[in-house]
N, C-alpha and C positions, 0 to 999 in steps of 0.2 A: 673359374676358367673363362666364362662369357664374358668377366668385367674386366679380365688379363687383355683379353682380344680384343674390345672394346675400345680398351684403354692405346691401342697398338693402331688399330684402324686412323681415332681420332689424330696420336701424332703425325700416322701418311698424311692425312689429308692435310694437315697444317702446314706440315713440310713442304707438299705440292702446290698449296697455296702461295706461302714462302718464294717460293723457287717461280711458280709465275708472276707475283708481283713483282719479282726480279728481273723478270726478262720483260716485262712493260715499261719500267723504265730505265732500262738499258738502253744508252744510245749503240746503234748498227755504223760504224766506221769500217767503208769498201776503203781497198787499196788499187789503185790500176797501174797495171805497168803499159805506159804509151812508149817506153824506151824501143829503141831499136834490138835493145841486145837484153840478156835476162839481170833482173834483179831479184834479191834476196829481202825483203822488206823482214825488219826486226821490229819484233812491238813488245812495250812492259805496259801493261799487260797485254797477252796476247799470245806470243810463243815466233813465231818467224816461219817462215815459205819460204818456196820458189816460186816466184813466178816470170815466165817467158811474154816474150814479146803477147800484146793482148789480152794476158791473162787478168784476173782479179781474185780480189779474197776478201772476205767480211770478218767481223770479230765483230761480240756484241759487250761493250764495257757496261758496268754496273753504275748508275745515277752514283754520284759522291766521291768517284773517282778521282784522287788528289794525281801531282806530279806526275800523269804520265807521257809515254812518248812513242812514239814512233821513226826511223830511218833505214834508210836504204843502204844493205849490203851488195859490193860487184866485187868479180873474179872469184867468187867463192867454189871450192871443191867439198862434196860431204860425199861419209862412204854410207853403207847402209845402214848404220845404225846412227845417221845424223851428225858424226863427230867429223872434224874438218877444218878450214880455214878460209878467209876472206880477204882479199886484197884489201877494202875499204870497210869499215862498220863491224865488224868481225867481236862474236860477242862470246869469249871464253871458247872458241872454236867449237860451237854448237850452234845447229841448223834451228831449234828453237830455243830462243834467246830468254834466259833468266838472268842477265845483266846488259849493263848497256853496251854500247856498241864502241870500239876502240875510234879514234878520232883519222883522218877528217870525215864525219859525217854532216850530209846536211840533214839538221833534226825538225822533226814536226812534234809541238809541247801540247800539252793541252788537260786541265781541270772538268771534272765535269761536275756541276751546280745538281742540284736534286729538281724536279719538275713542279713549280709552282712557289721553289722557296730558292733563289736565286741563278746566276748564269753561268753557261760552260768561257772557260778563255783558255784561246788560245795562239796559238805564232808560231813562225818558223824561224829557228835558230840559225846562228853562224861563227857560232861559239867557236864550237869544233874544228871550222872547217867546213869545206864543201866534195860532194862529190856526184852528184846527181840531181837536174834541177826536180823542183817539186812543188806541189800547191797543197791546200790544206781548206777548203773549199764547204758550207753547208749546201744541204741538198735538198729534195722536193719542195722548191721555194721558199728555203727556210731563211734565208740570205734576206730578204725583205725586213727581217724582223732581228738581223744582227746589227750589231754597233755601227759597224760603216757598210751594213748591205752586200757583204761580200765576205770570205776570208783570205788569210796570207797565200801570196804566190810568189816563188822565185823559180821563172820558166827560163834564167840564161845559163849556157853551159859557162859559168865560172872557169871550168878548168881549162876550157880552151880558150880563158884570157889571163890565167892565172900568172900572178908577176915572179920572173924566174925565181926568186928568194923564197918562195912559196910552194913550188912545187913539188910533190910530193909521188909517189907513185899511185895512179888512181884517182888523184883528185887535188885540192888547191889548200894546204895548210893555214890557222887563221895565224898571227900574227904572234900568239900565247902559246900558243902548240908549237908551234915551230923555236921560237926564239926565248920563252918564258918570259920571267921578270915582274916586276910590279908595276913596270908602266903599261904593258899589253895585259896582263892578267888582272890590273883593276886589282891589287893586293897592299901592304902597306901602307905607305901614306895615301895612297890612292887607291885603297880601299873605299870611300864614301864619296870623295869628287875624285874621277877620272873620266878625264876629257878624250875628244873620239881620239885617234892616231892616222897617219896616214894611210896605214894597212886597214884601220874598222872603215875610213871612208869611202876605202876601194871598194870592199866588199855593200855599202850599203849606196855607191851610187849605182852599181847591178840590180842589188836587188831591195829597192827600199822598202819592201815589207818587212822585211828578215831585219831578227835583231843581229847586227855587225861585231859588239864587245859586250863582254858584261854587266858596261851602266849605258847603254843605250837606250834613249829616251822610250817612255812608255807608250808612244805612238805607233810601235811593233808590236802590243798585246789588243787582240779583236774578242769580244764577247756576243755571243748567240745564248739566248735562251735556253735555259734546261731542255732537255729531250728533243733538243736538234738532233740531225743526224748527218754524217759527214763523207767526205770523198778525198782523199788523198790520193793525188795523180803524182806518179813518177813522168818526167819528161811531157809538162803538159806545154796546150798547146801554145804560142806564143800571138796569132791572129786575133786576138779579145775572145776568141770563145771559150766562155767559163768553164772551171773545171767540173763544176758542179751539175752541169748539162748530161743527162743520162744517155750517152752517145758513145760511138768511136768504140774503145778497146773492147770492151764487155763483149758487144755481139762478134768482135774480131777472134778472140781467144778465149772465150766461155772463164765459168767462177771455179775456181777449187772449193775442197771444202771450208765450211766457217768456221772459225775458231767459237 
């Protein structure tokens, strides 16, 4: 009987061990909404909020984190049991997202490395489409020690320069979304060389962090060291002041809880 119980003690504590060496190198990604109006931020991994003007929200992802992503849901209605719908980004019409987000989103991508055995990368897309600007930013001076000292930002509202053929409701259709094809969709013979379009160099002289198509050169992927930790600003600001500056919305509209 003492060696049953014994034997039961020792897995807790391995498991709790376990489960905090998991949360030591989990990197911590805040979301902040600086938008005037509320957004819905969807994340794999993660689950999706609300969050209004000022608010924020943290999720702590696990070291080794392959493909995942975050984006901004607008106009969305949920009832109480989180079932509902989104003008933009909308993900099986559920308030926390267990798929991605319907198009145009502007997406934030991002790997994460394990700590001491290689790097997180990541970018902002424009795959999709766009519908709210956003940055993707490391944080507590971590930026000194990324690839170019900083990460991707696209602070311009697209939509309110979006070229009428594009227009969408909510936001700025990319070029493949809107009209398909294999010369926008990089499919086909233009599978392996496809060259930018005039639609990808619309979107990438806005915002030339963002990747514009899907062979857009690899000078849109930013790499920070394992066990960075990051800040994803919806509507950041457009004055040079980085997103990654612990300022501004947080103490305006306090954190929900963390995923």
């Amino acid at each position: 009987m003492e060696s049953s119980i014994s034997r039961r003690r020792v897995i807790a504590l391995v498991s709790l061990l376990l489960l905090l060496a998991a949360a030591v190198d989990a990197a911590t990604i805040t979301m902040v909404n600086r938008c005037s109006y509320t957004v819905w931020p969807g994340a794999l991994p993660g689950g999706g909020v609300r969050l209004d003007p000022g608010q924020s929200w943290s999720i702590n992802v696990a070291a080794g984190t392959p493909a995942a992503r975050i984006w901004p849901r607008t106009g969305c209605s949920f009832d109480g049991s989180g079932r509902g719908r989104c003008v933009t980004g909308d993900c099986a019409g559920a308030l926390s997202c267990a798929v991605s987000g319907e198009p145009p989103t502007t997406l934030a991508e991002y790997t994460l490395g394990r700590p001491g055995a290689g790097d997180d990368f990541l970018d902002l897309s424009l795959i999709d489409g766009f519908n709210v600007p956003m940055s993707f930013q490391p944080t507590n001076g971590g930026g000194a020690r990324c690839s170019k000292g900083r990460g991707p930002s696209c602070a311009v509202d697209i939509t309110a320069r979006c070229l009428p053929e594009l227009r969408v409701p909510g936001g700025c259709a990319s070029a493949c979304g809107k009209f398909g094809g294999d010369t926008y969709c990089c499919r086909g013979q233009f599978e392996h060389v496809c060259p930018p379009t005039s639609y990808s160099m619309f979107f990438k002289g806005l915002c030339p962090d963002a990747y514009s198509y899907a062979k857009d050169d690899q000078t849109s992927t930013f790499t920070c060291p394992a066990g960075t930790n990051y800040r994803v600003e919806f509507c950041p600001p457009t004055n040079g002041v980085t997103a990654g500056d612990d300022d501004g919305a947080r103490g305006r509209g306090g954190e929900i809880a963390s995923a």
